[in-house]
C-alpha positions as CSV (number, residue, x, y, z in Angstrom):
1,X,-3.5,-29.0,-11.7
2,X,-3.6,-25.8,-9.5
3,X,-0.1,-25.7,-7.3
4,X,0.2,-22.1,-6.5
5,X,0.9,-21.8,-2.4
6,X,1.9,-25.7,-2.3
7,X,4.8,-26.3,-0.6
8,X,8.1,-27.6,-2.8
9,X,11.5,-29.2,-2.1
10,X,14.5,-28.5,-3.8
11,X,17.9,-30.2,-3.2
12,X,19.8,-27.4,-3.4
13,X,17.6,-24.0,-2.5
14,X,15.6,-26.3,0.3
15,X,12.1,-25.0,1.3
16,X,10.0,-23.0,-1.4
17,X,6.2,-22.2,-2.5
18,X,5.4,-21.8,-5.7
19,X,4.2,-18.2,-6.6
20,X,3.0,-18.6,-10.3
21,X,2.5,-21.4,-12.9
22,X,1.3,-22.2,-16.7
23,X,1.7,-25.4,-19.0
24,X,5.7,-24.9,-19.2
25,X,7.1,-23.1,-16.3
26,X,6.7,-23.1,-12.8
27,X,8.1,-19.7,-10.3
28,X,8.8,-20.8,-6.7
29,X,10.1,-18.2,-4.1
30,X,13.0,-19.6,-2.1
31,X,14.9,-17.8,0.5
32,X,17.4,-16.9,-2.0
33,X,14.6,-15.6,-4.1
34,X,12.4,-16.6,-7.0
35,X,13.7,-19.3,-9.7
36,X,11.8,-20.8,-12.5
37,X,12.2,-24.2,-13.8
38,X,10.6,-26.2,-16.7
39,X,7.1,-27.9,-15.6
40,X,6.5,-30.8,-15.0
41,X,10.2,-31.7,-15.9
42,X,11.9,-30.4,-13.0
43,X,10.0,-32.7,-10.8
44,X,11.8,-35.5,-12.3
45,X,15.0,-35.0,-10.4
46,X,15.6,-31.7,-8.4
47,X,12.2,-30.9,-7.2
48,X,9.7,-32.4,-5.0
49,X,5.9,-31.4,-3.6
50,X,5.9,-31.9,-0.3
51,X,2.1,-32.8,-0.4
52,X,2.6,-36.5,-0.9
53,X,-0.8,-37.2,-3.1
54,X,-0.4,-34.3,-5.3
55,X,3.0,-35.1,-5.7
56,X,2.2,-38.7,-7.1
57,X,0.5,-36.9,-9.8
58,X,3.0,-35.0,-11.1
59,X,5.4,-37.8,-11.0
60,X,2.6,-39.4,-13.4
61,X,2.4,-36.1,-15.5
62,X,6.3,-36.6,-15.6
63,X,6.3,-40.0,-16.6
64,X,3.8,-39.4,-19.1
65,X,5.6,-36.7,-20.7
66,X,8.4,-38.9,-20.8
67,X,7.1,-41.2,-22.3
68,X,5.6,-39.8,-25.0
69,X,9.0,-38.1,-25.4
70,X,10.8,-41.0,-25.8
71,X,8.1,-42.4,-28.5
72,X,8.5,-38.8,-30.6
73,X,12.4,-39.6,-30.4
74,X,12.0,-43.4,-31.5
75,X,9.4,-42.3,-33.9
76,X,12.2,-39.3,-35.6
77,X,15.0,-42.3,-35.3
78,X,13.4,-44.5,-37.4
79,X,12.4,-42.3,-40.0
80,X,16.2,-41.3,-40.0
81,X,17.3,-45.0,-40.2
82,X,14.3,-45.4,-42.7
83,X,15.9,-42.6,-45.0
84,X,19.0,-44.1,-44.9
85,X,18.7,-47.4,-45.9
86,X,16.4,-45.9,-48.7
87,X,19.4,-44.0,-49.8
88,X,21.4,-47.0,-49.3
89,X,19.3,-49.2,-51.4
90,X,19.5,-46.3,-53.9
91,X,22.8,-46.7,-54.1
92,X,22.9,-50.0,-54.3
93,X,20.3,-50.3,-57.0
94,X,21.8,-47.3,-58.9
95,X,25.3,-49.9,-59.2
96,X,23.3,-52.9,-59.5
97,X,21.8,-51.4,-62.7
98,X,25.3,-49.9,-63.8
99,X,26.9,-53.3,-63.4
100,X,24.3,-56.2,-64.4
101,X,24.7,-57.9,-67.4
102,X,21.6,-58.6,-69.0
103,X,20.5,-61.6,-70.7
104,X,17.5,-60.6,-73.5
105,X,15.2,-63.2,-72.0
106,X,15.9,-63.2,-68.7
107,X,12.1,-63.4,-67.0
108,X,10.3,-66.4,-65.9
109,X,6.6,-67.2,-66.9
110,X,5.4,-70.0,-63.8
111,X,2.5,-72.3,-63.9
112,X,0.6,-72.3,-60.9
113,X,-1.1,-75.2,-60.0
114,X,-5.1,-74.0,-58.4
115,X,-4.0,-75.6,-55.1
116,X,-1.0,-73.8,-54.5
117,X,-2.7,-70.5,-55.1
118,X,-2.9,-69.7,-51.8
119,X,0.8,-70.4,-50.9
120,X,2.0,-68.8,-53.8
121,X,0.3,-65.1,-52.4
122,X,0.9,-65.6,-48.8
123,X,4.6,-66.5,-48.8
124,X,5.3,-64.7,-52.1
125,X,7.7,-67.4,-53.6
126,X,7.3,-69.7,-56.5
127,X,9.0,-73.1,-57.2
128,X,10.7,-73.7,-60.5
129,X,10.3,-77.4,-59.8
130,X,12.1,-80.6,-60.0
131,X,14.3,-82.0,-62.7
132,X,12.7,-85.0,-64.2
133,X,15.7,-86.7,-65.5
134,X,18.9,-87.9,-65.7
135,X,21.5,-88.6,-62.6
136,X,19.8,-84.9,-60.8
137,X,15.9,-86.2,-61.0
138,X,14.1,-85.4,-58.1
139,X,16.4,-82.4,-57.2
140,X,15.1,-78.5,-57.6
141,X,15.9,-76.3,-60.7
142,X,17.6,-73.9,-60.4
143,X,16.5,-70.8,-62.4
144,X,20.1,-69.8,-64.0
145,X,19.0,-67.0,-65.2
146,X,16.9,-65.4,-63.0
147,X,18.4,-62.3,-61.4
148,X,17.7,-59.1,-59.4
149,X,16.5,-57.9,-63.0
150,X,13.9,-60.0,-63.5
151,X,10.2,-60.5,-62.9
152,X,8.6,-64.0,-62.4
153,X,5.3,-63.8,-64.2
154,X,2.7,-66.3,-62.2
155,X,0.3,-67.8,-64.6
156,X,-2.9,-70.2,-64.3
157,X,-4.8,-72.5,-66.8
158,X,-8.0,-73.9,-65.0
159,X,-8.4,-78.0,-65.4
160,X,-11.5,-77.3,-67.8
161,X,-10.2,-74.8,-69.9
162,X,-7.5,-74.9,-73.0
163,X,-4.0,-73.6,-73.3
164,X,-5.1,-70.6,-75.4
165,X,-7.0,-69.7,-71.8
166,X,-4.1,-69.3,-69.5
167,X,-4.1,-66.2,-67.9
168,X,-1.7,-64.1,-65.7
169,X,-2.7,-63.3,-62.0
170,X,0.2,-62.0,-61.4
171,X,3.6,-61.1,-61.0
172,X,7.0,-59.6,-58.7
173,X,10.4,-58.5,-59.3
174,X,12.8,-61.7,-57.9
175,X,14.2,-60.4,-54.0
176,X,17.1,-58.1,-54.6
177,X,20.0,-60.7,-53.4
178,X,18.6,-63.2,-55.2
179,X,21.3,-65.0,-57.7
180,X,19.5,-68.3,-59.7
181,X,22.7,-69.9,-59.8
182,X,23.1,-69.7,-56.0
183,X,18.6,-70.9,-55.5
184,X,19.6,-74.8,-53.7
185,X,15.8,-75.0,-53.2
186,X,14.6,-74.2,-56.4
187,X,12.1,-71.8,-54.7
188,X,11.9,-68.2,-55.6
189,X,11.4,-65.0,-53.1
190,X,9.6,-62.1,-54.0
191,X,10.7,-58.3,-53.7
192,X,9.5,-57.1,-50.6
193,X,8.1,-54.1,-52.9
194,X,7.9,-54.9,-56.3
195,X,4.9,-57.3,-56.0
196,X,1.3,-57.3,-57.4
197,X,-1.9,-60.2,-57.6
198,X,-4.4,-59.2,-59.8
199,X,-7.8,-60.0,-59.1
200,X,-10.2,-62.8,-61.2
201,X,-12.0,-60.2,-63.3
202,X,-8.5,-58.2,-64.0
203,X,-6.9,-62.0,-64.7
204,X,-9.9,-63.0,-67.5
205,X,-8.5,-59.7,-69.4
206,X,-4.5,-60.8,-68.9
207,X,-4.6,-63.6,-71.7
208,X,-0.6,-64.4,-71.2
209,X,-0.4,-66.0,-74.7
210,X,-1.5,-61.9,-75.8
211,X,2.5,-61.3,-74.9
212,X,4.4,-64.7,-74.9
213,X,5.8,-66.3,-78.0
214,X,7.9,-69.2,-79.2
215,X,10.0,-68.0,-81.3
216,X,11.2,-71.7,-82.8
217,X,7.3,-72.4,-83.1
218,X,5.3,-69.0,-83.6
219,X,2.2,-70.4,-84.5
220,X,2.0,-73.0,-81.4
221,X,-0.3,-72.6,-78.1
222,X,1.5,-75.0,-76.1
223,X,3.1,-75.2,-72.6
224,X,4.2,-78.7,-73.3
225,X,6.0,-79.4,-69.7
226,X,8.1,-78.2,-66.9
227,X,6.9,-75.1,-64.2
228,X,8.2,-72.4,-65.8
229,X,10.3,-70.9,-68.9
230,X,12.2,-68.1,-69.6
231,X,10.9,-65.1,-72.0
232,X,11.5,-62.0,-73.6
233,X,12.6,-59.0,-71.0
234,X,10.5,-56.6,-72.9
235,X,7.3,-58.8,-72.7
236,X,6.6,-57.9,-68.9
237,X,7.2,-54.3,-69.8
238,X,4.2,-54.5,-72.0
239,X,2.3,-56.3,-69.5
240,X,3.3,-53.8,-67.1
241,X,2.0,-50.8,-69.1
242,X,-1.1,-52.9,-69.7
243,X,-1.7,-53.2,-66.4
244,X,-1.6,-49.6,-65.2
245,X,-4.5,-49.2,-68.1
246,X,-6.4,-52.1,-66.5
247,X,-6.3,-51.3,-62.7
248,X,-8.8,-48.8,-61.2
249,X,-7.2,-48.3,-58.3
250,X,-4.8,-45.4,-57.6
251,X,-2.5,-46.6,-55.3
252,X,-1.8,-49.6,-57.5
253,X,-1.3,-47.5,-60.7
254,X,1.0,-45.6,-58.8
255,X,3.0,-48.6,-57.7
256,X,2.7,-50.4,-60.9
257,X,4.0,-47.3,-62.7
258,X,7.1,-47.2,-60.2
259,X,7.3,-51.2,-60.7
260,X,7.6,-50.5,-64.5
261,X,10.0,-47.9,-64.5
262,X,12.5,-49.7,-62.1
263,X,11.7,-53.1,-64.5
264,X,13.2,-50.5,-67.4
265,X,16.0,-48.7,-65.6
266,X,17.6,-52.3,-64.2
267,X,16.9,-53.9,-67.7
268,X,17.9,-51.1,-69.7
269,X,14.8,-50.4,-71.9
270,X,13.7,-47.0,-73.2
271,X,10.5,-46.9,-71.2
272,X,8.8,-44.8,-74.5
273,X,10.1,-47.1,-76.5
274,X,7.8,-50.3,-75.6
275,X,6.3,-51.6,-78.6
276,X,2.6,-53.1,-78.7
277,X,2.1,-57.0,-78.0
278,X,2.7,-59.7,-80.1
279,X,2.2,-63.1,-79.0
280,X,0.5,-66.3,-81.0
281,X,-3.4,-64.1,-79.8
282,X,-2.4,-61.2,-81.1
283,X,-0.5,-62.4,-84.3
């Protein structure tokens, strides 16, 4: 927009033209003489076209500028903000790990039922079901040991197929404040981060009985009943390193590499120090 010769008020030097302009700055000759002044800025408070048209332009120029102004200050706010609750989680995490105590078999293995697949992936919670017995039937377990160290392992056995079948498809660190002895609702929340579904191919290579084991009966393939039990901490580490072989995909390598290290810091394994499966399959 060309403004050389227009005519410009300014509250304080009055009547001026303007004598040169470029993208920044703006020279108008006063009777006091020639001041330059930021462009379009100064037509947001001190300066004003007397051309009425051209002057609603640059008020739009100036609001425009503005505006985007204001979205490149939000924009460097929030990342700000962002860094610092990263460094505050840090922080936090760094004494979570230094102060958990951790139980050996402190993950949760979950039988999904097909019809709650859905459910499970879009809300990213798992139920450990009711009691069955006993003065408490009919009210939620609560998952007692299930802490911000541990992983619940989402597992599915078609109707047609036999226990030796059941495969994983997938899997998520518990939410960060979550404490099983606190969960009323028997119903478990995922980390918002520490998350992953595996896809049907990737789940037909995921046989869980590869990893799990029953120690009191190492020999047995059975689930017997209940939506869930509690397992070996370092079984999801080999799962996890298994799974960063099996996916294609950077991104989710990269994530599931991250997963696995955090899984090892707040659990205290050496992270070079996994050994190879060894459930009933494998044995």
């Amino acid at each position: 927009m060309n403004l050389i010769n227009k005519q410009v008020t300014h509250k304080s030097f009055g009547l001026g033209k303007v004598i040169e302009q470029n993208d920044s700055y703006i020279d108008i000759d006063f009777a006091s003489g020639k001041k330059s002044f930021v462009f379009p800025d100064a037509f947001a408070s001190f300066l004003k076209l007397n051309d009425k048209s051209t002057n609603e332009k640059i008020q739009e120029m100036v609001r425009e500028k503005v505006a985007i102004q204001k979205k490149k200050e939000y924009e460097i706010k929030k990342a700000k903000d962002i860094r610092i609750k990263e460094r505050e989680r840090r922080l936090q995490r760094e004494m979570l790990i230094k102060n958990l105590k951790i139980h050996p078999s402190s993950q949760g293995a979950f039988w999904v039922d097909e019809q709650d697949l859905d459910t499970v992936f879009s809300d990213w919670k798992v139920s450990a079901g009711e009691i069955k017995s006993g003065k408490n039937a009919g009210k939620p377990n609560k998952p007692i040991r299930l802490n911000p160290n541990s992983v619940c392992l989402l597992t599915l056995r078609e109707q047609e197929k036999k226990e030796k079948d059941r495969c994983i498809i997938g899997l998520f660190m518990v939410n960060e404040d979550f404490i099983g002895k606190q969960c009323e609702d028997g119903l478990i929340p995922a980390h918002s981060y520490y998350r992953i579904r595996l896809t049907e191919k990737e789940s037909e290579k995921m046989p869980f009985w590869k990893y799990y084991i029953n120690e009191k009966y190492p020999n047995n393939i059975t689930w017997n009943s209940g939506k869930y039990r509690y397992f070996d901490n370092v079984f999801i580490a080999q799962i996890l390193k298994d799974l960063i072989k099996l996916k294609t995909d950077t991104q989710e390598q990269e994530l599931l590499g991250e997963f696995l290290k955090y899984f090892c810091d707040i659990n205290k394994l050496n992270i070079n120090d996994i050994p190879a499966p060894s459930g009933v399959l494998v044995r």
